[in-house]
N, C-alpha and C positions, 0 to 999 in steps of 0.2 A: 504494500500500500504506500510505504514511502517511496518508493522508484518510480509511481504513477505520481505522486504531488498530490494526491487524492485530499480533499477542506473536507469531505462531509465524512461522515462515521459508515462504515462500510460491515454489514452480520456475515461472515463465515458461515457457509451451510453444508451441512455435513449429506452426503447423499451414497446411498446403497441401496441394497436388498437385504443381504445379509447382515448379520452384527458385523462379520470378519471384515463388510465391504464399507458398511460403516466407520470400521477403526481403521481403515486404508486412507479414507479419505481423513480421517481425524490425522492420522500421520503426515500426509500432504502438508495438512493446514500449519502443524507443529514443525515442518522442516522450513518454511517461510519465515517461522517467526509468528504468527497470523492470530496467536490462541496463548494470548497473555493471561496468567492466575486471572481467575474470576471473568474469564470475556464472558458477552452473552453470543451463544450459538444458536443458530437455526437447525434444525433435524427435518429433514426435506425426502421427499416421498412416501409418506405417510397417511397420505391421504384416501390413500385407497384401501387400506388396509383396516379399516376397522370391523369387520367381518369376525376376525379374532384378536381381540385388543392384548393378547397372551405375546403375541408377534411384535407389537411395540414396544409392550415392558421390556420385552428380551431386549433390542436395539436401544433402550433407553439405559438398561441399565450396563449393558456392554460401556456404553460411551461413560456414565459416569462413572465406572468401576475404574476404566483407564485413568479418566478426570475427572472428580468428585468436586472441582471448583468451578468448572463448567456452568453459565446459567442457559440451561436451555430453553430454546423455540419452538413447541411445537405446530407446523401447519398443517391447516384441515385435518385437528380432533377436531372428532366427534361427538356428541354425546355419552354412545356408545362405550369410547375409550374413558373418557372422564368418568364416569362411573364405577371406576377401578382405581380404588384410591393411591394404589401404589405409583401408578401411571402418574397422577395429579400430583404427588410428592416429590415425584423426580423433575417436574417440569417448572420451570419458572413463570413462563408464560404461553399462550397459546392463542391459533385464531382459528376460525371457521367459514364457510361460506355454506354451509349446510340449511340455515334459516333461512337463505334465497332462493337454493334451491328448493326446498320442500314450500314455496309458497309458491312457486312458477309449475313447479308440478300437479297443484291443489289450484291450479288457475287463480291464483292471487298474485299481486304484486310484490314479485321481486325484489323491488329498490322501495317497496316500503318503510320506512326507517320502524314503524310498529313493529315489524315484523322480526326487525334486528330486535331490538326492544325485549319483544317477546320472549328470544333463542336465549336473550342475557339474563330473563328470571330465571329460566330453567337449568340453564348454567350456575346461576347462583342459588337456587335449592339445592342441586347436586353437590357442590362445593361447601355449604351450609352441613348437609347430612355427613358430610367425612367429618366435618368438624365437631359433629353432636356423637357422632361414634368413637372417633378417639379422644371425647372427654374421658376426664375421669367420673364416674357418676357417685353419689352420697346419697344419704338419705332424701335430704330436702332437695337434690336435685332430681330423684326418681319422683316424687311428691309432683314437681311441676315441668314432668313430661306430659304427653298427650298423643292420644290417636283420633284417628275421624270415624265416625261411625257412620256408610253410605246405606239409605234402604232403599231397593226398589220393588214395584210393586210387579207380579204377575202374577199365572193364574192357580201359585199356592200362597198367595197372599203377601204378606211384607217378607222380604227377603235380605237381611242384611250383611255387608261387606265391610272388613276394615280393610283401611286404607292400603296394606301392605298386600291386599292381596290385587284390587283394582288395575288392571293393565292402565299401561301408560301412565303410571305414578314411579314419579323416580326417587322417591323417600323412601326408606324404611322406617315404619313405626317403632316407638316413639319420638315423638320429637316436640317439639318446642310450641306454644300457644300458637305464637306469633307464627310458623313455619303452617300450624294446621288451618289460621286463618285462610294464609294465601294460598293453602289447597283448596281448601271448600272454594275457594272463589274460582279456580283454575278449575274445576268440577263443572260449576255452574256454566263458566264460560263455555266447556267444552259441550256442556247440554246443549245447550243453547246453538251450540253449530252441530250439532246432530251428530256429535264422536257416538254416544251413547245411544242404542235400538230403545232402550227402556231409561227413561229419565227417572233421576233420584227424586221420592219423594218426599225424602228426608233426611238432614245432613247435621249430626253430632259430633260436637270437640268434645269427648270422653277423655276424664284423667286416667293414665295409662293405670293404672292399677285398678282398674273398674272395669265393671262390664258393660256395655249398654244393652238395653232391653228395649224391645220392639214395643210401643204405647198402645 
């Protein structure tokens, strides 16, 4: 970068298939010079690979095993991957384009910024839920966990679901007031565009040590 005269800040991006093709290219970057203590790196071709997020951690942790000071980039995770907390511990930062494409594909708009919007709560629940899993829990912290209690109605009557089992919930039960608020609403919203054959007829924030019961 100093032989170019290069003024702006230029990310090193690391690119394989393999880990082995990964640390190929990490050694490039370290024979330059390029991958000073603590840079931040990009980790590139990953994007297609969420399929099995078990195939990133490998590449992920190849690289920091080499370099543990490393701050990584990862492009195009997915949900899918982030939902692997090991994966979200290794990575410093990361970006997507996944919220544009599943709105173009669902004949919505793409370049709606709502839509960005929308990809960054569910991002932030996921990222939320690692951090309520590796608390430490205590008494008065199990006290003021919480699950959602969903009912729907068919034809043996009320039927009810905790949150943990509902497709397309990316929390694991228990979790926090506040976290069950913004499901019940992300429930609702989804009613309302018809995610759901059978709409909730009823939707409880139950303290995790409780049961709820059908009225």
């Amino acid at each position: 970068m100093d032989r170019i005269e290069c003024r702006v800040p230029l990310l090193p991006v690391l690119q394989g298939f393999t880990p082995a093709q990964y640390l190929r290219s990490l050694d490039l970057f370290e024979a330059i010079g390029a991958l000073p203590k603590g840079a931040y790196v990009g980790v590139g071709s990953i994007c297609k690979r969420q399929g099995d997020p078990a195939d990133i951690l490998e590449v992920l942790v190849a690289i920091k095993s080499r370099r543990p000071d490393l701050r990584l980039h990862g492009f195009g995770v997915k949900l899918t991957a982030l939902k692997d907390p090991r994966i979200v511990a290794l990575l410093e930062t990361a970006d997507s384009m996944a919220w544009s494409y599943s709105a173009r594909m669902q004949g919505r708009d793409g370049n709606d910024p709502q839509e960005a919007h929308n990809f960054t709560g569910r991002v932030e629940e996921i990222l939320a839920a690692h951090t309520l899993m590796n608390a430490k829990t205590t008494p008065e912290a199990e006290q003021a966990l919480y699950h959602v209690d969903v009912y729907y109605a068919n034809e043996r009557g009320h039927v009810r679901f905790t949150d943990d089992y509902i497709d397309c919930r990316e929390i694991p039960a228990p979790r926090t007031k506040e976290a069950c608020e913004a499901l019940v609403e992300q429930i609702e919203r989804d009613a309302k565009d018809d995610f759901f054959a059978d709409r909730p007829v009823r939707i409880d924030i139950v303290p995790a040590n409780q049961e709820g019961a059908v009225a």
